[in-house]
MOPAC internal coordinates of N, CA, C and O (Angstrom, degrees):
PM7 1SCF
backbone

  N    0.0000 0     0.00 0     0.00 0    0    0    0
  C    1.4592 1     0.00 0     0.00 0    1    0    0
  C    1.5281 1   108.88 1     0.00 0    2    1    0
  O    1.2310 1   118.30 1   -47.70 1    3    2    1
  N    1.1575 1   120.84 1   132.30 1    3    2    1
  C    1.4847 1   121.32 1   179.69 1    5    3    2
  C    1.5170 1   106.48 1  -109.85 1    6    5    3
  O    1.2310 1   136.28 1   -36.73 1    7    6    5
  N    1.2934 1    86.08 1   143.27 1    7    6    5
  C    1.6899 1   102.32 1  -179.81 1    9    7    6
  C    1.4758 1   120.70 1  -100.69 1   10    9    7
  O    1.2310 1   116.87 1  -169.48 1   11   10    9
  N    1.6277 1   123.56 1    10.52 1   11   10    9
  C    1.2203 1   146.33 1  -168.71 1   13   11   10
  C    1.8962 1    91.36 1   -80.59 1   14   13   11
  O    1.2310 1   138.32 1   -23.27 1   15   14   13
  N    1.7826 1    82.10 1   156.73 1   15   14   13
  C    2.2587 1    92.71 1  -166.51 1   17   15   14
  C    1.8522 1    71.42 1  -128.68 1   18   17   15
  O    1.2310 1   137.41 1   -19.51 1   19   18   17
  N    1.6041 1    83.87 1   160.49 1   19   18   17
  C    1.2031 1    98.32 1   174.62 1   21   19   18
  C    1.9113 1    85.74 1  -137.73 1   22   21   19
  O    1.2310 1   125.75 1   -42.27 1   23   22   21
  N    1.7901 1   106.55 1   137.73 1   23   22   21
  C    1.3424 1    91.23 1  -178.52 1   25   23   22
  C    1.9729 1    93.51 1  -117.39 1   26   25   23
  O    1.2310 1   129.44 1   -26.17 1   27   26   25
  N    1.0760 1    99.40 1   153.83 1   27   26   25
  C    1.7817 1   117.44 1  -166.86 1   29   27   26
  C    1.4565 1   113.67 1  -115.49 1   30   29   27
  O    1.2310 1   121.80 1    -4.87 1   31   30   29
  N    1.1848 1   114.16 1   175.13 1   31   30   29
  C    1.7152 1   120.80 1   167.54 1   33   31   30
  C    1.7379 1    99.42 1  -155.00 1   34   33   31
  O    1.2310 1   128.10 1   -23.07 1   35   34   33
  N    1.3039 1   102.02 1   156.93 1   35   34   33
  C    1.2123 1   109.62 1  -165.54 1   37   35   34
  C    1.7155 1    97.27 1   -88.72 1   38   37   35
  O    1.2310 1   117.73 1   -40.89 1   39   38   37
  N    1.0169 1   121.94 1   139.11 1   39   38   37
  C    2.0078 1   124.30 1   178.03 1   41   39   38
  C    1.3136 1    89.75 1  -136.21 1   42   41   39
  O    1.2310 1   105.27 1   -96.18 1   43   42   41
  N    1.0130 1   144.89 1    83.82 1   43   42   41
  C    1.3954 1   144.43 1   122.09 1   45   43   42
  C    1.7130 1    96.22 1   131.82 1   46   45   43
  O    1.2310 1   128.41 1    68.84 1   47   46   45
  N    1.1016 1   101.41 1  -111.16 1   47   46   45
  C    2.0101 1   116.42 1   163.21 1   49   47   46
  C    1.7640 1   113.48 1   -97.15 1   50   49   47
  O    1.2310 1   135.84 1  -161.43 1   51   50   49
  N    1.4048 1    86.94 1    18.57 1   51   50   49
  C    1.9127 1    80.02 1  -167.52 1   53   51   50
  C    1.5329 1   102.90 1  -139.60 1   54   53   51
  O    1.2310 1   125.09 1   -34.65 1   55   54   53
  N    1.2737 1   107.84 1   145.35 1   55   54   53
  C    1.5167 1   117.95 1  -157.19 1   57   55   54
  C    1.8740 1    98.45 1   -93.99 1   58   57   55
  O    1.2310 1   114.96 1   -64.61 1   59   58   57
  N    1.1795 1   127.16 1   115.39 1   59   58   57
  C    1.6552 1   123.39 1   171.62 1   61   59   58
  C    1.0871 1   103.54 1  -102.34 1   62   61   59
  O    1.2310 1   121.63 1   -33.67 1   63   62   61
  N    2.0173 1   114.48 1   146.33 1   63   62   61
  C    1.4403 1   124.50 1   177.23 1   65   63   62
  C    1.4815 1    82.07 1   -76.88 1   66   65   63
  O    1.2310 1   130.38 1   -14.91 1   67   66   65
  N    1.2786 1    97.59 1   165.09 1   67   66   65
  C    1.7391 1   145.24 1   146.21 1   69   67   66
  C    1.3934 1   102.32 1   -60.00 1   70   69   67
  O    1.2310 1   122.72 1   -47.94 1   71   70   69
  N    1.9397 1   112.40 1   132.06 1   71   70   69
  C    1.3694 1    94.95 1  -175.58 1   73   71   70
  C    1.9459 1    94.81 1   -87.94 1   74   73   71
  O    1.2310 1   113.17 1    -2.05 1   75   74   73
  N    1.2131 1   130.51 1   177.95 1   75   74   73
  C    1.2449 1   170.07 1  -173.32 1   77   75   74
  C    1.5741 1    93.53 1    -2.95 1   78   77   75
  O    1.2310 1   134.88 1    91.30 1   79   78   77
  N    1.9431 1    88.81 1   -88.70 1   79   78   77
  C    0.9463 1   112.71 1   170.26 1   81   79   78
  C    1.9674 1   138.18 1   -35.06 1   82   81   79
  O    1.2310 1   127.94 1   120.04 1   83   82   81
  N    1.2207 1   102.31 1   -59.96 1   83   82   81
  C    1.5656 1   117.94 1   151.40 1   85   83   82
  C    1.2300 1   120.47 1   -48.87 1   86   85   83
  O    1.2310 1   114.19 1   153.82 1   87   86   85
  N    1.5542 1   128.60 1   -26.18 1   87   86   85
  C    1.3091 1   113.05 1   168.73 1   89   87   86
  C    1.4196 1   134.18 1   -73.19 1   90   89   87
  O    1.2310 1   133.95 1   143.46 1   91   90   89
  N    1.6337 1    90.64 1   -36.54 1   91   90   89
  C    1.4683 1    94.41 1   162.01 1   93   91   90
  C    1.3444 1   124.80 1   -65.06 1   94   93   91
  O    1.2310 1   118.17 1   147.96 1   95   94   93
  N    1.4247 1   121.09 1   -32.04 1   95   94   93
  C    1.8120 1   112.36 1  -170.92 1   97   95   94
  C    1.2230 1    85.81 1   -74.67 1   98   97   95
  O    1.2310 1    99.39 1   146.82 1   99   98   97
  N    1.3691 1   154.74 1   -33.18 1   99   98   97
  C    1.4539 1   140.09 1  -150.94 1  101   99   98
  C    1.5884 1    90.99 1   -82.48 1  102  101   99
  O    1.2310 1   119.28 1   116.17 1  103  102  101
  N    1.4109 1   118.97 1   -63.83 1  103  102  101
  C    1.2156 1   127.21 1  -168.17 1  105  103  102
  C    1.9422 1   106.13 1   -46.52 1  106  105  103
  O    1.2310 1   122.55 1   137.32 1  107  106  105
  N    1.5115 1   112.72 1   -42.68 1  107  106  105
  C    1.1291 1   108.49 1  -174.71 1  109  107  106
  C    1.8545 1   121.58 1   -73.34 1  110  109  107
  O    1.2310 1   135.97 1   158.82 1  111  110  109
  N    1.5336 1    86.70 1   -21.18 1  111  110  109
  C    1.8823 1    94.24 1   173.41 1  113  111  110
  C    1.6819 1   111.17 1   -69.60 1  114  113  111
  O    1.2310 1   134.05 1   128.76 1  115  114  113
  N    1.5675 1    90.44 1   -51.24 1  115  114  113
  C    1.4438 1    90.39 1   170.57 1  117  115  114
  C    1.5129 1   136.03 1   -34.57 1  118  117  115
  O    1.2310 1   123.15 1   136.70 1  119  118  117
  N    1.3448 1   111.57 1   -43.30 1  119  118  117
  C    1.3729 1   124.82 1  -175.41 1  121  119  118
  C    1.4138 1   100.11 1   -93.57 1  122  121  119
  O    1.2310 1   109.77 1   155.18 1  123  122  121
  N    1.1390 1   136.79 1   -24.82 1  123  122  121
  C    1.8155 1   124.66 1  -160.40 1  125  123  122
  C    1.7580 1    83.38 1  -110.41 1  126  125  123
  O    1.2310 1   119.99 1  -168.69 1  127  126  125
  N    1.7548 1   117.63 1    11.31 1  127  126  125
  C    2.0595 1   102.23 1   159.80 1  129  127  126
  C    1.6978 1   104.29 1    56.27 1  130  129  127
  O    1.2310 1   118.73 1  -158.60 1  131  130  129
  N    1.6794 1   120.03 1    21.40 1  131  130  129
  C    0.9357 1    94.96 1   140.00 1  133  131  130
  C    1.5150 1   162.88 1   -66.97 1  134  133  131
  O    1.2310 1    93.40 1   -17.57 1  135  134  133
  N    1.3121 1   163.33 1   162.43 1  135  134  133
  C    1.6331 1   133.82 1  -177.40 1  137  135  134
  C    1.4614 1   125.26 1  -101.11 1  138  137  135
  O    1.2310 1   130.73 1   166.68 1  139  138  137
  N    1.9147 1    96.89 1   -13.32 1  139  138  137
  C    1.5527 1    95.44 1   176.34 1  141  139  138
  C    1.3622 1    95.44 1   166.03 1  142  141  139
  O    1.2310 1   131.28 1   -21.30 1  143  142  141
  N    1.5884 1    95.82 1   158.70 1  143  142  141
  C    2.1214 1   109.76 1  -172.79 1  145  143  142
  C    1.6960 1    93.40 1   159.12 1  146  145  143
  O    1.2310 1   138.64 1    -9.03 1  147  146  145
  N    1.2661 1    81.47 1   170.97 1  147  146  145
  C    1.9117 1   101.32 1  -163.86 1  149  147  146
  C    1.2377 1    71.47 1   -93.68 1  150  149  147
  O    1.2310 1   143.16 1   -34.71 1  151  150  149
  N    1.5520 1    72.61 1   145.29 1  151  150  149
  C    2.2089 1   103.47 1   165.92 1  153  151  150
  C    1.5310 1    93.83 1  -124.23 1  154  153  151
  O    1.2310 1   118.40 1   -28.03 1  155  154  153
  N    1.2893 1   120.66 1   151.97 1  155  154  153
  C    1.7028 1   125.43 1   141.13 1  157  155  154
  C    1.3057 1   117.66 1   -61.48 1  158  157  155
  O    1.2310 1   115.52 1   -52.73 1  159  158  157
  N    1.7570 1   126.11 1   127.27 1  159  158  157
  C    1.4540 1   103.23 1   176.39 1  161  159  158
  C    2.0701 1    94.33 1  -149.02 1  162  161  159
  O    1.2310 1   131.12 1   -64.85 1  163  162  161
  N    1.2571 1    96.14 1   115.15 1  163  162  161
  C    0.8214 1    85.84 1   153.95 1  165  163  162
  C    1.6930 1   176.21 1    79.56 1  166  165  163
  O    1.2310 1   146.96 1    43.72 1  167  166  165
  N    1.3967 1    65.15 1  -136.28 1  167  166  165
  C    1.8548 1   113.66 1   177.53 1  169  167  166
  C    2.1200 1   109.84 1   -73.19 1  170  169  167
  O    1.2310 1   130.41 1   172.77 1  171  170  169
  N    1.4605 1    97.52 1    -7.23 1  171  170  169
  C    1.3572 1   109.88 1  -165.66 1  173  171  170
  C    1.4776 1   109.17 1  -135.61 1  174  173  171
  O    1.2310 1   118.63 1   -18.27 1  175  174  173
  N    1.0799 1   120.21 1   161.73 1  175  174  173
  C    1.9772 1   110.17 1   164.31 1  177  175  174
  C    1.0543 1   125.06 1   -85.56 1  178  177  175
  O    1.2310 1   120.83 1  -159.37 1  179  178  177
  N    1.3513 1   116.02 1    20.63 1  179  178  177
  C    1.5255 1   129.27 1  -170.48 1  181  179  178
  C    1.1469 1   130.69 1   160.36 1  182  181  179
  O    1.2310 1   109.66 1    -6.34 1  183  182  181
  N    1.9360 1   137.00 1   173.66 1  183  182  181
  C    1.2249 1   100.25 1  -165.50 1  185  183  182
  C    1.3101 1   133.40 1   -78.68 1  186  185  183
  O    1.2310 1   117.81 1    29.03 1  187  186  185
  N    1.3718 1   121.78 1  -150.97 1  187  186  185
  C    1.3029 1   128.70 1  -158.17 1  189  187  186
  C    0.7443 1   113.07 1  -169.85 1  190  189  187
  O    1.2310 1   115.80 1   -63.10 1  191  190  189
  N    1.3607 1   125.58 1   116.90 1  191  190  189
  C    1.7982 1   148.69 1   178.05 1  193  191  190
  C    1.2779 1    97.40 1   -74.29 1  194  193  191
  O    1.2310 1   120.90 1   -54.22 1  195  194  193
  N    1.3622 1   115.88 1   125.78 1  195  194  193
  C    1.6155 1   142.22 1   159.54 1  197  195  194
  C    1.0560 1   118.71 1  -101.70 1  198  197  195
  O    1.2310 1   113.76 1   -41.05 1  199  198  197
  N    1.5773 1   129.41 1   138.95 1  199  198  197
  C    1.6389 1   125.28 1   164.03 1  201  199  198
  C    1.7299 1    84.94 1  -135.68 1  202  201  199
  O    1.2310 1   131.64 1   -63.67 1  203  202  201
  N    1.3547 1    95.13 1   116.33 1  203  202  201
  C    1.4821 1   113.38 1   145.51 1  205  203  202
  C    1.0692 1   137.85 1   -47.45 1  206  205  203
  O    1.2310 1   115.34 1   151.12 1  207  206  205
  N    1.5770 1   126.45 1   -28.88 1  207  206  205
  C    1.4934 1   132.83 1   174.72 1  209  207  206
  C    1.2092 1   112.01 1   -97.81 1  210  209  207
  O    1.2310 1   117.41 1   152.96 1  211  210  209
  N    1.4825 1   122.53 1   -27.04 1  211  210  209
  C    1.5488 1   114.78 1   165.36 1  213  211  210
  C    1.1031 1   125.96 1  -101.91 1  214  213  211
  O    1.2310 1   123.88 1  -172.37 1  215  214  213
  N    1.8589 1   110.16 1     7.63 1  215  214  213
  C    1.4166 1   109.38 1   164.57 1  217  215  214
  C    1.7005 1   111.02 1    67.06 1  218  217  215
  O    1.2310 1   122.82 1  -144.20 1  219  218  217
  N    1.0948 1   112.21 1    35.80 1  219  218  217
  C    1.4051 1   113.50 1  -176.01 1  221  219  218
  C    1.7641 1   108.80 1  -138.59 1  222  221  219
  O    1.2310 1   119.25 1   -31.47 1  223  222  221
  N    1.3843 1   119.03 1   148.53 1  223  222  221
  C    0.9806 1   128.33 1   175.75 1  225  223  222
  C    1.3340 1   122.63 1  -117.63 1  226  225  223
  O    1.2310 1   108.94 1   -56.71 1  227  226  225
  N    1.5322 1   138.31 1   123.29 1  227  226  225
  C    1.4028 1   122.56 1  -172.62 1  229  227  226
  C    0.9719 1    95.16 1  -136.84 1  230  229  227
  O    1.2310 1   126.10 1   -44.53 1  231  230  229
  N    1.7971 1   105.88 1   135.47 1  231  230  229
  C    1.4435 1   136.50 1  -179.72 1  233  231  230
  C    1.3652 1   119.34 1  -116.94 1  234  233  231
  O    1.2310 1   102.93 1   -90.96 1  235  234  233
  N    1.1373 1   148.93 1    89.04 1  235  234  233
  C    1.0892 1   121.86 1  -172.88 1  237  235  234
  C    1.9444 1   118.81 1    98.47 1  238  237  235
  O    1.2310 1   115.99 1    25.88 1  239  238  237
  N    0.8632 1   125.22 1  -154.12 1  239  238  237
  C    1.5639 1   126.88 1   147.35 1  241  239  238
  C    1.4348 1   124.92 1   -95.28 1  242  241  239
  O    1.2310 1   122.79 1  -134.02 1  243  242  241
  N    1.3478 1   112.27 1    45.98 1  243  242  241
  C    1.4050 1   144.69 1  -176.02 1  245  243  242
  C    1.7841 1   127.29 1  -143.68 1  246  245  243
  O    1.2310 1   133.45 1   -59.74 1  247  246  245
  N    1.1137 1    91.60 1   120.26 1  247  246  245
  C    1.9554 1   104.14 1  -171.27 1  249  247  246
  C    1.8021 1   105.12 1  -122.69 1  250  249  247
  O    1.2310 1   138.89 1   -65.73 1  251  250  249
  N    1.6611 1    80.99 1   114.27 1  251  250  249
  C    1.9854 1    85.52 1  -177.13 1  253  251  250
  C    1.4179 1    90.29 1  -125.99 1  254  253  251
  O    1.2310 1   130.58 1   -44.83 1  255  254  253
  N    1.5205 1    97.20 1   135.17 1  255  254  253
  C    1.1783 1   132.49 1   161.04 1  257  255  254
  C    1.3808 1   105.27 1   -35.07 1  258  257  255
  O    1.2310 1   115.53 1   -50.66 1  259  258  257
  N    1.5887 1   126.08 1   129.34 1  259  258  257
  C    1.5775 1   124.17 1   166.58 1  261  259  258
  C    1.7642 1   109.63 1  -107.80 1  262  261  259
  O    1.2310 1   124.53 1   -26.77 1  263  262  261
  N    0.8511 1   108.91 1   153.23 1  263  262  261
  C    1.7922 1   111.54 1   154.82 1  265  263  262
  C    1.5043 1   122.02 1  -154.95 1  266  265  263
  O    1.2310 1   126.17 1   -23.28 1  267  266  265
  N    1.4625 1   105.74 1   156.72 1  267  266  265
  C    1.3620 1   102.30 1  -174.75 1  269  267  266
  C    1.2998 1    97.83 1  -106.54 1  270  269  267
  O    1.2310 1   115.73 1   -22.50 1  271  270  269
  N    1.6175 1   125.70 1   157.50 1  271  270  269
  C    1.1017 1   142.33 1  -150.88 1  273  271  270
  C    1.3046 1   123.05 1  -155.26 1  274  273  271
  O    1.2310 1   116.07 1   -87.81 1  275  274  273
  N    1.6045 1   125.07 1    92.19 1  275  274  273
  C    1.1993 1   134.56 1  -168.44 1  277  275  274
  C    1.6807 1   116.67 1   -48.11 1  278  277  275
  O    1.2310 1   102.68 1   -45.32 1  279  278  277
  N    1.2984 1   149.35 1   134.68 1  279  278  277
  C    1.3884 1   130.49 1  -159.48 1  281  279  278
  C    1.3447 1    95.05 1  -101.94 1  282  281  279
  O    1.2310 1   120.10 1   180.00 1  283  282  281

């Protein structure tokens, strides 16, 4: 049984990982109960505002749904 998270964002009807890097800062906010701060990701052309409690990510003039995801 693996105990590995995979963390996602919502792109349309379809769920995308977090690349590498971004998984870990998400994974590490997650655990240290922070509520929100720019991460580098990626997955984007630049950064990206996270809130941990609303599970949302905003890039741009764009807000995608995040979730974490047991593997």
């Amino acid at each position: 049984m693996s105990n590995s998270v995979d963390w996602v964002y919502a792109s349309g009807s379809t769920w995308v990982s977090f690349d590498p890097m971004a998984q870990q800062m998400l994974e590490h906010l997650w655990r240290k109960e922070y509520a929100a701060t720019w991460i580098a990701s990626q997955s984007f052309r630049g950064p990206v505002f996270v809130d941990i409690t609303e599970m949302t990510a905003l890039y741009g003039s764009y807000a995608y749904t995040i979730a974490r995801r047991k593997c």
